[in-house]
N, C-alpha and C positions, 0 to 999 in steps of 0.2 A: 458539629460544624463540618465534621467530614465526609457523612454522609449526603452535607449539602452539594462539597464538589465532587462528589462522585454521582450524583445524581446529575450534575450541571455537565460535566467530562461526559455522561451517559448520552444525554442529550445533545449534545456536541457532536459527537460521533455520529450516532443517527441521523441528524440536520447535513450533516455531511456527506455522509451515503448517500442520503436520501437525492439531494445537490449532484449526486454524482452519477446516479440513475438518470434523472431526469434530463442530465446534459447527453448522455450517451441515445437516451428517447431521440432529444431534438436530434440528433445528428441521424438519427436512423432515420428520421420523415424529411431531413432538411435533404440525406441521400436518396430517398425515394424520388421527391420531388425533382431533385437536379437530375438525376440520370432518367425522369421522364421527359423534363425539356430536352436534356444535350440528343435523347433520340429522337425527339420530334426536328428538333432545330439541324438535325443531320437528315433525316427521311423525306422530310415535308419540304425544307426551308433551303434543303440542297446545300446546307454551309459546310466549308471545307473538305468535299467530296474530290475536289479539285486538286488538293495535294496530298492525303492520303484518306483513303476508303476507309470506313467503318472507324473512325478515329475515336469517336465518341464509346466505343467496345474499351479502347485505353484509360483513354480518363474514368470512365467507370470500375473498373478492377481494379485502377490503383485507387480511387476512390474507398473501392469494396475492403480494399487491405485495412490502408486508413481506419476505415469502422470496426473491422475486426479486433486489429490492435489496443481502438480505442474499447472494446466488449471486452476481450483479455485481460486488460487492465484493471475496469471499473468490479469483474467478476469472479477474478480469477489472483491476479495479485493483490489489490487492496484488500482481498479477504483474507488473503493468507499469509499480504505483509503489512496489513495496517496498523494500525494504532493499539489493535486487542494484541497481535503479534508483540508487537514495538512492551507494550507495559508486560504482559508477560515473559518476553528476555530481560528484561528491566529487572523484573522480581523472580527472575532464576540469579546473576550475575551479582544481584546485593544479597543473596542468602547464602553463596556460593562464598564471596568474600566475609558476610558476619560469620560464617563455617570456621573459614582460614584466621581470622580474628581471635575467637574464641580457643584455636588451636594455641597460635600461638600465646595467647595467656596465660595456658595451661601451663606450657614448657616451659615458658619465664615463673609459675607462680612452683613449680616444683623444682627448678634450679633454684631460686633464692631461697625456696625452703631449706635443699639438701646444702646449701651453704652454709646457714644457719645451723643447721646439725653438724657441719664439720666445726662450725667454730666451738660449740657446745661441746664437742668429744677433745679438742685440743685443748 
């Protein structure tokens, strides 16, 4: 049965990525596409030359950031703080505490023992 949700979790992740590719695609042809109109609609169409020149140069670089930001994230953080990230601090964190656990066990199961030997020599 566990094999099934770790197959399904497998799956999951990958549909994800995958989703998360594709959205940063769209965004890279959706900013092709606008920053060919904004310079046609500034060149051609003469719009907003009027109050400041080459304005459409702005909205494209902060555009360009925008997409960057959004490739750093999709490439760069989700891989390195995703979900594989995320389950392997997981199962550093519960091995680390079953560690400290088993510690103290120890210490309680050889105090009640050396207890037990004092009451036996008294």
């Amino acid at each position: 049965m566990s094999s099934n949700l770790e197959q399904h979790e497998l799956y999951e992740n990958a549909r994800n990525r995958v989703q998360q590719k594709k959205r940063l695609y769209y965004h890279f042809v959706l900013f092709l596409i606008g920053s060919v109109f904004l310079i046609i609609l500034n060149k051609i169409f003469k719009f907003g030359e009027n109050y400041i020149e080459n304005w459409f140069v702005w909205v494209i670089s902060f555009w360009f950031i925008l997409l960057c930001l959004h490739f750093v994230n999709v490439f760069f953080v989700n891989r390195f703080l995703g979900k594989e990230w995320q389950r392997k601090q997981i199962e550093k964190l519960v091995e680390k505490q079953e560690k400290k656990i088993t510690q103290l066990q120890k210490t309680i199961e050889k105090k009640s023992s050396s207890t037990k030997d004092d009451e036996i020599v008294l």
